[in-house]
N, C-alpha and C positions, 0 to 999 in steps of 0.2 A: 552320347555320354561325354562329356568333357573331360581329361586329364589334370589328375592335381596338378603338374606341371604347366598348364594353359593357365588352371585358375589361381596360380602362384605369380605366372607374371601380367594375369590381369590385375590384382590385385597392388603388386610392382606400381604398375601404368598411374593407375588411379591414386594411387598414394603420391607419385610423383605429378598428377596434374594438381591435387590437391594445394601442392609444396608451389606450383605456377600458379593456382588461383590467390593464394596467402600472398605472394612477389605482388600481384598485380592488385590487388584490393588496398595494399600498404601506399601503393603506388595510388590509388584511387582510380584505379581502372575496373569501373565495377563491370561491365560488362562482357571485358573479357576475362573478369574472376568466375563471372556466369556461366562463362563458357567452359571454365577449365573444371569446375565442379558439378556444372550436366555431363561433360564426359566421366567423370569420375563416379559418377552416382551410373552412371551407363554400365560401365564396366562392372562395377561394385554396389548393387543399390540396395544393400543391408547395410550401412555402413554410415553409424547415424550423423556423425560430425561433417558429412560431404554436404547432407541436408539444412543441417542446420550453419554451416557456412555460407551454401548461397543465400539462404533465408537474410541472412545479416548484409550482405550483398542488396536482394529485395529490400531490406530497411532502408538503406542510404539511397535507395531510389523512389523510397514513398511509393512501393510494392507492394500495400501491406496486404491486399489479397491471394497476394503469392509469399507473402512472409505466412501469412494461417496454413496456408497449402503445405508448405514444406516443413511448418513447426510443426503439423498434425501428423507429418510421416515420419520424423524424426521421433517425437512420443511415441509412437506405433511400435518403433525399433529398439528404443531407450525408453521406458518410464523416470529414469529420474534424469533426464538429462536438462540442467538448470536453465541454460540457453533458449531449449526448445521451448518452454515452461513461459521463459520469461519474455523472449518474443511472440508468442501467440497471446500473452496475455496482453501486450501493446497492442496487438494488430485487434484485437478485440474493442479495446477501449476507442480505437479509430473509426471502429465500425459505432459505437454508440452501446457497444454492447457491457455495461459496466459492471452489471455483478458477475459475469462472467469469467471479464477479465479480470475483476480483484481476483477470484478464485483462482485464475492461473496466477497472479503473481504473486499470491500466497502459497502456492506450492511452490514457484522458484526459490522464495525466499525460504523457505523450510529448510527447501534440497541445499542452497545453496548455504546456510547457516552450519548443515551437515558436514557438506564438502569442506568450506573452506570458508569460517566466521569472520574472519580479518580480510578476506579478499575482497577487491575492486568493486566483484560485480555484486555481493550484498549490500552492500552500501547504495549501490543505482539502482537495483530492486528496490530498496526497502523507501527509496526518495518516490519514488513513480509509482509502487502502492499506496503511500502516504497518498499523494497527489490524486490518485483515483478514489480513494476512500472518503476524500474533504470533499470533492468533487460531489459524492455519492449523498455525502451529509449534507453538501450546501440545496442537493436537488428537494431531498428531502425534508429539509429544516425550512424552506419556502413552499412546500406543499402544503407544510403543519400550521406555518404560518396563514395560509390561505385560509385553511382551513377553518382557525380558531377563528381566527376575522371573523368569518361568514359565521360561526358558531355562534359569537358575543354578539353580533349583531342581532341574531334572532333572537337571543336571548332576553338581551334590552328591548326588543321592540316586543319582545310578548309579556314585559314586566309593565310595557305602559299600554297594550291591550286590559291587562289585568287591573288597574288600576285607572283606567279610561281619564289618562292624566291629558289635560288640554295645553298646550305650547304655549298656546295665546293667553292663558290667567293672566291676569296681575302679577309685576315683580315684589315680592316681599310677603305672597299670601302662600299661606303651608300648613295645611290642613293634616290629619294624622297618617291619611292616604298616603299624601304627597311625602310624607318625613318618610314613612316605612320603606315607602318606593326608594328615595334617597340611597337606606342604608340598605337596602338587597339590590341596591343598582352598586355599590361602593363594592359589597362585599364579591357580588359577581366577576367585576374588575381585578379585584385581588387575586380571585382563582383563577382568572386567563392570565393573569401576571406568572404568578407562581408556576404555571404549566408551563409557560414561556423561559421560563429564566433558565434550562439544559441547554436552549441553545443559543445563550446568551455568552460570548467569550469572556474567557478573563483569565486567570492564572493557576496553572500547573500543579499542584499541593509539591513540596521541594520532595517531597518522600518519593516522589515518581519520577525523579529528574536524576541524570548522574552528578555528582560532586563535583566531577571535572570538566564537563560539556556544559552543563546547566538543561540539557536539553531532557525530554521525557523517555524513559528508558525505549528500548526497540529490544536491546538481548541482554539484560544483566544477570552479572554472578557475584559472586559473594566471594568474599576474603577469609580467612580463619579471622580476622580479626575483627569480622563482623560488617566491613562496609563495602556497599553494594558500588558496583561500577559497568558502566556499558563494556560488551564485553573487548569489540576493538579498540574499544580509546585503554584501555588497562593494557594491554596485550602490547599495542603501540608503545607505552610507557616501559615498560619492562623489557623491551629490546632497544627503546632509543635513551631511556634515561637511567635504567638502573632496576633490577632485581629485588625493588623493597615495594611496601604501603602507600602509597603518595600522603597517604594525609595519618595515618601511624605512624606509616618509617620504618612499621618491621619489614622482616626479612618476606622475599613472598615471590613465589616462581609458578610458573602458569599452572603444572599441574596441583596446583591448590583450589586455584578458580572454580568455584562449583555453581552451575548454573542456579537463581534465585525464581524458584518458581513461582514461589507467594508472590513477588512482585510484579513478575512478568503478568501475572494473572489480573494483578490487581490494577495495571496497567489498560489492561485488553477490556476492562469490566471498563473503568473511566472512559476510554476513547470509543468503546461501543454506547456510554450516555451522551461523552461529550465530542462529538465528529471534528468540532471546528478545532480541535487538540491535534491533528493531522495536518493543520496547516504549517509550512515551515517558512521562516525568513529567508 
C-alpha cells in the first residue's frame, strides 16, 4: 500500500521533470525532453499532458508511430484533450490513413473551438483539416473522373454499335441514322459535362465568405446588427481596434456574437459538394 505522502511527492517528481522536459524541448533537445517525460509518465502515468507532451516531442522527430501510441493513451485518460485529438489525427494522415484522420481533426477542432476559438492552435487544426479534406476530395474527384471517362466512353461506343455507323463513309454524307446518332452523341456529352462541373473550381458565393477575410467561413457569428463575421477575425478586431461594427460602426462587444448556424451549415453542405473550396492559398 503506498502512503499518500509517497504518492504526494511522486507526483511532486513528475511535475518537476515535466517543468525539465518543457526547458529542454524549448531548447530543442528532444530526446532528452523524452526522457524527462517517460520518467514522469513513470511516476504518474494517469496524467494526460506528460503523454501528450512527449507525443509533440515524437512529432518533431517524425515519430509518428509513437506519436499514435501516446495520443491514444492520452485520449484513454482525457477524452477531450485537443492535442491528443489533433496529433493522432496527423499521425494518422502519415500513415495514409485519411478518413480517419479527418475524424480525429475534426474532433480537435470541435474541442478546440470549445476551449478556446481565438487560440493559436484552432487556426493549425482548422489549416491541416482543410489540407486533409482537399487532399481526400482531390483523391476522390479523380477517381469520379476515371470513372466518367470509362462511363462516356462506353457509352459512345455503344451509340455507334447501335447505329452500326462506319468511320470510313464519305465526308459530307449524313443519312437520318447518322444525324440522330449526332444529337444523342452531343446530348450524351452534355450530361458528363454537367456531372463534371462540382468538381470544377471556381468561386466562393460572397455570402459564404467573411467581409473582412474574404475567405469562406470555418466559425461564423453574427452581430445584432445582422452581419456575419469569422469568429476570430471579429474577436481580433474588438481587442485590437476597437469595441464597434467594422462595417456598421455600432457599438458591439463579444458577448453579443452569437454563433450563425444557418451559415455554418450552409458552408459544410457547399464544401461537402465542392472539396476543391478546402484548398487554401
Amino acid at each position: 500500500m503506498v502512503s499518500g505522502s509517497a504518492l504526494s511527492a511522486a507526483a511532486k517528481q513528475a511535475e518537476q521533470l515535466r517543468k525539465d522536459g518543457n526547458i529542454y524541448f524549448k531548447k530543442d533537445r528532444f530526446g532528452a525532453a523524452i526522457d524527462a517525460y517517460t520518467e514522469a509518465i513513470t511516476l504518474c502515468p494517469n496524467v494526460p499532458v506528460y503523454w501528450t507532451n512527449r507525443a509533440l516531442c515524437h512529432r518533431k522527430r517524425n515519430d509518428w508511430l509513437k506519436v499514435e501510441e501516446d495520443c491514444r493513451r492520452a485520449i484513454q485518460l482525457d477524452h477531450g484533450s485537443v492535442k491528443a485529438h489533433y496529433m493522432l489525427g496527423l499521425s494518422l494522415l502519415k500513415k495514409q490513413e485519411l478518413d480517419e484522420g479527418v475524424k480525429e481533426l475534426q474532433k480537435a477542432l470541435d474541442l478546440g473551438r470549445g476551449a478556446n476559438p481565438k487560440g493559436y492552435m484552432v487556426d493549425e487544426i482548422w489549416q491541416e483539416l482543410a489540407k486533409a479534406k482537399y487532399l481526400l476530395w482531390e483523391h476522390a474527384s479523380s477517381k469520379r473522373s476515371w470513372e466518367l471517362q470509362s462511363l462516356k466512353e462506353a457509352c459512345e461506343t455503344a451509340l455507334r454499335e447501335k447505329y452500326f455507323l462506319d468511320d470510313s463513309q464519305p465526308e459530307g454524307f449524313l443519312d437520318e441514322a447518322s444525324i440522330s446518332h449526332m444529337k444523342q452523341l452531343e446530348t450524351l456529352r452534355q450530361v458528363f459535362r454537367k456531372v463534371g462541373e462540382a468538381d470544377i473550381p471556381g468561386e466562393v458565393p460572397d455570402y459564404l465568405c467573411c467581409k473582412i477575410t474574404l475567405d469562406i467561413f470555418r466559425d461564423p457569428v453574427i452581430t445584432p446588427s445582422g452581419v456575419t463575421y469569422e469568429r476570430a477575425v471579429i474577436l481580433d478586431h474588438l481587442q485590437k481596434v476597437g469595441k464597434f461594427d467594422p462595417i456598421t460602426r455600432e457599438p458591439l462587444d463579444q458577448s453579443q456574437l452569437v454563433p450563425n448556424f444557418a451559415i455554418k451549415e450552409a458552408v459544410q453542405a457547399y464544401l461537402d459538394k465542392h472539396g476543391w473550396a478546402y484548398k487554401m492559398d
